[in-house]
VEXVOZA-50225 format. One line per field, with one value per atom (N, C-alpha, C): x, y, z; atom name; residue number from 1; residue in three letters. Coordinates in pm, whole numbers. Example, Ala and Ser with C-alpha at 12.3 -4.5 7.8 and 13.67 -1.06 7.14 Angstrom:
<sites>
u	[1319	1230	1320	1285	1367	1290]
v	[-569	-450	-330	-225	-106	3]
w	[780	780	780	708	714	787]
a	[N	CA	C	N	CA	C]
k	[1	1	1	2	2	2]
r	[ala	ala	ala	ser	ser	ser]
</sites>
This chain:
<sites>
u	[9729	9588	9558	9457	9433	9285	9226	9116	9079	8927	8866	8811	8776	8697	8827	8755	8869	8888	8988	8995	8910	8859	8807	8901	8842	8978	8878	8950	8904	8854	8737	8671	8593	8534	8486	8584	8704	8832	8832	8794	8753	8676	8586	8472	8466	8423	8425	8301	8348	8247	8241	8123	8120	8154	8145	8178	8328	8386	8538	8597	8666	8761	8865	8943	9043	9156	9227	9357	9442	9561	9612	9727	9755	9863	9740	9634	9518	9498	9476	9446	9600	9719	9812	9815	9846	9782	9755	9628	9501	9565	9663	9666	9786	9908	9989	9973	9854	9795	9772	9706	9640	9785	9827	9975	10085	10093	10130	10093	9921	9872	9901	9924	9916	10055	10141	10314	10311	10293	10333	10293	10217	10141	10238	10269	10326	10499	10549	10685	10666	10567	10543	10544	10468	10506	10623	10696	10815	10895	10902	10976	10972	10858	10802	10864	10843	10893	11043	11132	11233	11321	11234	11292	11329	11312	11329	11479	11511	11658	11742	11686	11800	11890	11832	11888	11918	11919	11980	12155	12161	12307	12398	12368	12531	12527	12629	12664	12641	12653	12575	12450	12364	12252	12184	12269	12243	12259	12384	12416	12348	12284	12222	12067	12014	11886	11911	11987	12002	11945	12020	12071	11895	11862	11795	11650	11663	11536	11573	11688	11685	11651	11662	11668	11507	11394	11264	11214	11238	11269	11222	11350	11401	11276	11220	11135	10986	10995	10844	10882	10935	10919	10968	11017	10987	10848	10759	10664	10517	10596	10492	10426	10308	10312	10304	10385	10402	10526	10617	10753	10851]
v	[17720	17749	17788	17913	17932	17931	17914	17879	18004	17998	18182	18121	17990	17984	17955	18031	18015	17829	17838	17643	17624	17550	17523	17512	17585	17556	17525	17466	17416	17305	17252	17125	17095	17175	17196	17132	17166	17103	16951	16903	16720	16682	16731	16692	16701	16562	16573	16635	16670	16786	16748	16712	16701	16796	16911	17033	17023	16968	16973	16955	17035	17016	16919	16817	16805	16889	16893	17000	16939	17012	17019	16891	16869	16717	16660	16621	16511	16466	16575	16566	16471	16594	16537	16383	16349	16163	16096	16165	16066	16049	16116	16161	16083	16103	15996	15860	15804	15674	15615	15755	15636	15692	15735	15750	15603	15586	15464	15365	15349	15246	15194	15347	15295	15272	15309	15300	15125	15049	14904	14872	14858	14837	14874	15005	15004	14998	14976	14900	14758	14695	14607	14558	14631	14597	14636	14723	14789	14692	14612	14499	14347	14326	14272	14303	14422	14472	14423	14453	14435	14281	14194	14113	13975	13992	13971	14001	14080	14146	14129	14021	13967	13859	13799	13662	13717	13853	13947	13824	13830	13804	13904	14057	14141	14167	14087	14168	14278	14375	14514	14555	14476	14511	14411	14287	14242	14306	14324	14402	14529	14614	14704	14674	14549	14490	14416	14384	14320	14451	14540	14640	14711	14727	14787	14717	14610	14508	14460	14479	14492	14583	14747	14853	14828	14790	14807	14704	14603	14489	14560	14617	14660	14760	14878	14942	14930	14799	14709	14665	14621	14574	14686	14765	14920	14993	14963	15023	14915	14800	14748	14753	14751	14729	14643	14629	14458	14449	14459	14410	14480]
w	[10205	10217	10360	10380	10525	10500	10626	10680	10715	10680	10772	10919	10930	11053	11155	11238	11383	11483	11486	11530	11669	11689	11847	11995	12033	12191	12272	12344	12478	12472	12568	12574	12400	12348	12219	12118	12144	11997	12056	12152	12160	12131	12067	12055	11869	11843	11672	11618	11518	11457	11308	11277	11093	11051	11060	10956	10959	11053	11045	10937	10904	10759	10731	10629	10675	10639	10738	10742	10584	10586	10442	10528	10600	10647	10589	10647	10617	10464	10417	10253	10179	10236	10123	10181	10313	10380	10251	10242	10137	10008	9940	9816	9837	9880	9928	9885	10029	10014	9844	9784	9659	9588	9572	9489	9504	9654	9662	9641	9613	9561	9442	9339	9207	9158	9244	9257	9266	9328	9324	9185	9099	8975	8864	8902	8796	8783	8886	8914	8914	8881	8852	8726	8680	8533	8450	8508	8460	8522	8612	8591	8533	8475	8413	8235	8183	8089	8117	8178	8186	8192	8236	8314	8151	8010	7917	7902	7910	7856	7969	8031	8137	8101	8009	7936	7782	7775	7621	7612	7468	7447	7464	7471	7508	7633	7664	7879	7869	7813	7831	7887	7767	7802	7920	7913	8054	8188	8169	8308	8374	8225	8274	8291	8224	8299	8433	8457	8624	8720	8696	8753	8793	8675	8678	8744	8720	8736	8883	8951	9093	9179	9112	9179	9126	9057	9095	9143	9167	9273	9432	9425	9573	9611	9498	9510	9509	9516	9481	9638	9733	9850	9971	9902	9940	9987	9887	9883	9875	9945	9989	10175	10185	10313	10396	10521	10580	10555	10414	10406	10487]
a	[N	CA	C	N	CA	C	N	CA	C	N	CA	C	N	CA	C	N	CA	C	N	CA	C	N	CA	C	N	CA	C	N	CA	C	N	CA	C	N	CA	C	N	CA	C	N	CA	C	N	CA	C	N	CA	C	N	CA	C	N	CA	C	N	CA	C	N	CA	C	N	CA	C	N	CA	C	N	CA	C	N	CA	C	N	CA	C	N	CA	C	N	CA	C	N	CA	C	N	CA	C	N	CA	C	N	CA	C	N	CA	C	N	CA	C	N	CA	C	N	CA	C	N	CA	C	N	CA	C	N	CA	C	N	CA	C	N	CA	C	N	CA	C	N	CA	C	N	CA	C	N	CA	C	N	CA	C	N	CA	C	N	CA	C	N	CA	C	N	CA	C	N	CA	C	N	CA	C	N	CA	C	N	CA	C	N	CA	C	N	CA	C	N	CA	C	N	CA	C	N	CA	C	N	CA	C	N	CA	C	N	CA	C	N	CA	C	N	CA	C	N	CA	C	N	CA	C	N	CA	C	N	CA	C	N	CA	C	N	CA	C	N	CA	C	N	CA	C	N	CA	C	N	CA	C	N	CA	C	N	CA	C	N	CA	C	N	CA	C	N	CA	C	N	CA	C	N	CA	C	N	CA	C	N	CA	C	N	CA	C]
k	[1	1	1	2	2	2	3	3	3	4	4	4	5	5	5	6	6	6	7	7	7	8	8	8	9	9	9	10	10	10	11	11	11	12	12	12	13	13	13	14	14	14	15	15	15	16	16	16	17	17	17	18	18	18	19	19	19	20	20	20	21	21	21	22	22	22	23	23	23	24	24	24	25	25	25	26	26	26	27	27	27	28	28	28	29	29	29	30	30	30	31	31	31	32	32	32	33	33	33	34	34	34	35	35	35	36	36	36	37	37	37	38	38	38	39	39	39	40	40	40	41	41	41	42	42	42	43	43	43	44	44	44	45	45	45	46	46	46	47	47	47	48	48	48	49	49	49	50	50	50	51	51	51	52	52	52	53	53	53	54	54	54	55	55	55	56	56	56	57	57	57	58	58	58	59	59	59	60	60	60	61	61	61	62	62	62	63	63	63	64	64	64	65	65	65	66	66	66	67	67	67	68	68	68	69	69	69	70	70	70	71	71	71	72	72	72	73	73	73	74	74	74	75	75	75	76	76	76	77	77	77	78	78	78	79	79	79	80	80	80	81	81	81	82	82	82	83	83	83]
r	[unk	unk	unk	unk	unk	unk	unk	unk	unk	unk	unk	unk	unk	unk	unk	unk	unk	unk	unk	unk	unk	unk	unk	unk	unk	unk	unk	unk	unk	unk	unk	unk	unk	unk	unk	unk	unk	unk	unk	unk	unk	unk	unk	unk	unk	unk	unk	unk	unk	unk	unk	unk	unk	unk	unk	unk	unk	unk	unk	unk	unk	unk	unk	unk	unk	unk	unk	unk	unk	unk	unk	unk	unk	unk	unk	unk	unk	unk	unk	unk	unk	unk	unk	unk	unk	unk	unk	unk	unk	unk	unk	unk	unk	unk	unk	unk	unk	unk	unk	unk	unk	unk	unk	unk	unk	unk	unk	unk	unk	unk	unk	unk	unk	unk	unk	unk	unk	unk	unk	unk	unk	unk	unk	unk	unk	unk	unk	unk	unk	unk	unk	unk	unk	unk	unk	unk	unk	unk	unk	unk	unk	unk	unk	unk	unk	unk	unk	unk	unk	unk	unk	unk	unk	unk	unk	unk	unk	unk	unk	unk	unk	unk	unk	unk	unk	unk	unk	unk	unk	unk	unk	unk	unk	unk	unk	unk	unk	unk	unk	unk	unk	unk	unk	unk	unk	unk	unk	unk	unk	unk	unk	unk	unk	unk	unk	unk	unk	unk	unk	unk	unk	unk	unk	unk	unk	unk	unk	unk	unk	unk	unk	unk	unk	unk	unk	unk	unk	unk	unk	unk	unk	unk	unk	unk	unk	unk	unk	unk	unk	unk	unk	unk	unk	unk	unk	unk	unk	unk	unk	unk	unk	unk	unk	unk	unk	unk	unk	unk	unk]
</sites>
């Protein structure tokens, strides 16, 4: 996306301006942010779903719920913030 208005130079581009747009880094930021919001929630419950078929009777399907219920584990404190 390009912009028709010309950017501010000089003492003027320090100075904040309501009409200021946010740039396309800014936006995708925001969109990011709530993407990651709704990312913990639902690796959450997808390990939740999972965490049943950990105590399954075939080592199979155990092994591949460990597996799996670690790797969204890992991606739940991944994508938390602070950890």
């Amino acid at each position: 996306m390009t912009s028709t208005q010309p950017l501010p130079r000089g003492l003027t581009s320090l100075i904040p301006d309501a009409r200021t747009r946010a740039t396309p880094g800014e936006r995708a930021a925001s969109q990011l942010l709530h993407l990651h919001e709704a990312t913990v929630p639902v690796l959450a419950a997808d390990a939740e779903l999972i965490a049943p078929h950990l105590k399954d009777p075939d080592p199979a399907t155990r092994e591949a719920a460990t597996a799996v219920h670690a790797h969204l584990l890992a991606a739940i404190d991944g994508a938390t913030p602070g950890r």
